[in-house]
C-alpha positions in Angstrom: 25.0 21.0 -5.5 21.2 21.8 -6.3 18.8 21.6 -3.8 16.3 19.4 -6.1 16.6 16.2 -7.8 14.2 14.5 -10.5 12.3 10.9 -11.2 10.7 10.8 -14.4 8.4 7.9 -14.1 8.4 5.7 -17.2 8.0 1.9 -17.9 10.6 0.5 -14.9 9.0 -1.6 -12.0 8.1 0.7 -9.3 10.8 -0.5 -7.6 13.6 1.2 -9.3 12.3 4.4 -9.1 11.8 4.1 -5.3 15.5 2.9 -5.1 16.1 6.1 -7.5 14.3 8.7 -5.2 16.2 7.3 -2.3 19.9 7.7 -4.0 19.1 11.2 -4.6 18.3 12.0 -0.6 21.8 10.1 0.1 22.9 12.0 -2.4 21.9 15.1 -0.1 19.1 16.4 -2.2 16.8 18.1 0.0 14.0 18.1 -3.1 12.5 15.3 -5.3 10.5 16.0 -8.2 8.3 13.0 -9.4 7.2 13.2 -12.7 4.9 11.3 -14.7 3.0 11.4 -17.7 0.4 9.7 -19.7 -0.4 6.1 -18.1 2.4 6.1 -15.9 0.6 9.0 -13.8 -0.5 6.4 -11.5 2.8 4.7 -11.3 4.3 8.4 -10.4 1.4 8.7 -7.6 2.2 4.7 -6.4 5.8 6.1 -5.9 5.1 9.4 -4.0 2.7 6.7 -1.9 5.5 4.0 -1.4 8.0 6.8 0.1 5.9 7.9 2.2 4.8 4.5 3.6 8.6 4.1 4.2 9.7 7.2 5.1 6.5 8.1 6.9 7.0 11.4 8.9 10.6 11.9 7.3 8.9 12.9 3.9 6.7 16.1 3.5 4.3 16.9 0.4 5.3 20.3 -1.3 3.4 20.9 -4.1 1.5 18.7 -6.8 0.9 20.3 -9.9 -1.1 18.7 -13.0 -1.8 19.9 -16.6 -1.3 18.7 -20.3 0.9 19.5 -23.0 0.5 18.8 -26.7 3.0 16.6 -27.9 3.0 15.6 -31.9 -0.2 16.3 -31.9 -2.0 15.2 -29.1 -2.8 16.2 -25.6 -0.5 14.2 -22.9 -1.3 15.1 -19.5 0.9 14.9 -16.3 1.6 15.2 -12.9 4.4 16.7 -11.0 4.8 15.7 -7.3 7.1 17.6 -5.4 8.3 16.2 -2.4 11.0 16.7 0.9 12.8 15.1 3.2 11.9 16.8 6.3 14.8 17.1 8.7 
């Protein structure tokens, strides 16, 4: 199995993509990439900030990474947040 699953934020309540995230650590994902784009980069960031506040020291940071990518014409920026679930 791969090591690292993915959340694409989109237009969902918050709430499924926590419930999402979780699935894939029960899954036995060690790795979840959260990634949003456009306006739903805050929703991505409310998610990484929900996990933690219920996993608290059970979830670790990796990497964040943020950039832009032209998409039919127009710059779309986004944010990756890698997290861990720290055993």
């Amino acid at each position: 199995m791969s090591e690292q699953g993915e959340v694409s934020v989109g237009s969902k309540p918050l709430g499924d993509y926590i419930v999402s995230a979780a699935i894939l650590f029960n899954q036995g994902y060690r790795r979840v990439l959260i990634r949003g784009k456009g306006n739903n980069i805050s929703k991505a960031v409310a998610l990484y900030n929900a996990l933690k506040e219920r996993m608290g020291e059970a979830l670790r940071l990796v990497d964040v990474r943020i950039g832009s990518n032209e998409v039919r014409g127009r710059i779309v920026s986004y944010i990756e947040i890698l997290i861990e679930r720290a055993y």
